[in-house]
C-alpha positions as CSV (number, residue, x, y, z in Angstrom):
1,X,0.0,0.0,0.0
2,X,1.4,3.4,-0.9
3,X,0.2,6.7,0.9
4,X,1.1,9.8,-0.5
5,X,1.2,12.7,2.8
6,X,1.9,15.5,0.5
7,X,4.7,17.9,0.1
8,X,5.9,20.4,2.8
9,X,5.5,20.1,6.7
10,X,8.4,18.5,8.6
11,X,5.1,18.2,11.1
12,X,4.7,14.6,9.5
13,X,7.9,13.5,10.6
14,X,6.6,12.9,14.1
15,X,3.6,11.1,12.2
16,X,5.7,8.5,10.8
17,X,6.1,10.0,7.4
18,X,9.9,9.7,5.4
19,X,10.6,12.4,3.9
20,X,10.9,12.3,-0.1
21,X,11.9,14.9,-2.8
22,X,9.6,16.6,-4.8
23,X,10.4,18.1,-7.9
24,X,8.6,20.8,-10.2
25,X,9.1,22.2,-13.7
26,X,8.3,25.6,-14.6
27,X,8.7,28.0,-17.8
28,X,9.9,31.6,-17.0
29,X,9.2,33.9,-19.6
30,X,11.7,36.7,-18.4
31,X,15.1,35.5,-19.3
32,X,16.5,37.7,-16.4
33,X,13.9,36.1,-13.7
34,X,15.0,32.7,-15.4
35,X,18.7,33.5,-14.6
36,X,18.2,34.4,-10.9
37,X,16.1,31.7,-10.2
38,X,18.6,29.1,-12.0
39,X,21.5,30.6,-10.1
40,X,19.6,30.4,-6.4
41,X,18.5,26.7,-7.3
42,X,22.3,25.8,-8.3
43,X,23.3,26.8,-4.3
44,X,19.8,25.4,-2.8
45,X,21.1,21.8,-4.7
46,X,23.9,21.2,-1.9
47,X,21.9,22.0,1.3
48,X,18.3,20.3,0.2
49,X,20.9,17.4,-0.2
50,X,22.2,18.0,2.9
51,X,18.9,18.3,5.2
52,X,17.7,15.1,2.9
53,X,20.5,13.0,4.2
54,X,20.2,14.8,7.5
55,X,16.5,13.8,8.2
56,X,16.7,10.4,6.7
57,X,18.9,9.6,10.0
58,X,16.1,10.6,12.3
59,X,13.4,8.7,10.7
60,X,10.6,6.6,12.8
61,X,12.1,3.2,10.9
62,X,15.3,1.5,12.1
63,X,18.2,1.6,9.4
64,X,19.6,-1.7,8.3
C-alpha cells in the first residue's frame, strides 16, 4: 500500500512519514527572472541534499 502525505510540513515527521523529494518544472518567460532563479536553485542543490540525508537519520524506521 502506498500513501502519498503530500509535500511540505516536517510536522509529519513525528507522524511516521519519510521524507521524499519533490520536484517541479516551470517556464519563465523573463530570461533575467529565469537566470536568478537558475542561479539560487544551483546553491539550494547542496543544502536540500544536505537536510535530505540529514533527516533520513532521524526517521521513525530503524536503518539496516
Amino acid at each position: 500500500m502506498h500513501y502519498d502525505a503530500g509535500a511540505q510540513g516536517e510536522h509529519k515527521r513525528t507522524r511516521g512519514f519519510t521524507p521524499e523529494l519533490t520536484r517541479s518544472a516551470h517556464w519563465l518567460a523573463n530570461p533575467r527572472l529565469h537566470q536568478a532563479v537558475a542561479r539560487f536553485l544551483e546553491g539550494e542543490r547542496g543544502a536540500i541534499a544536505v537536510y535530505a540525508a540529514e533527516l533520513q537519520q532521524h526517521t521513525a524506521f530503524r536503518h539496516g
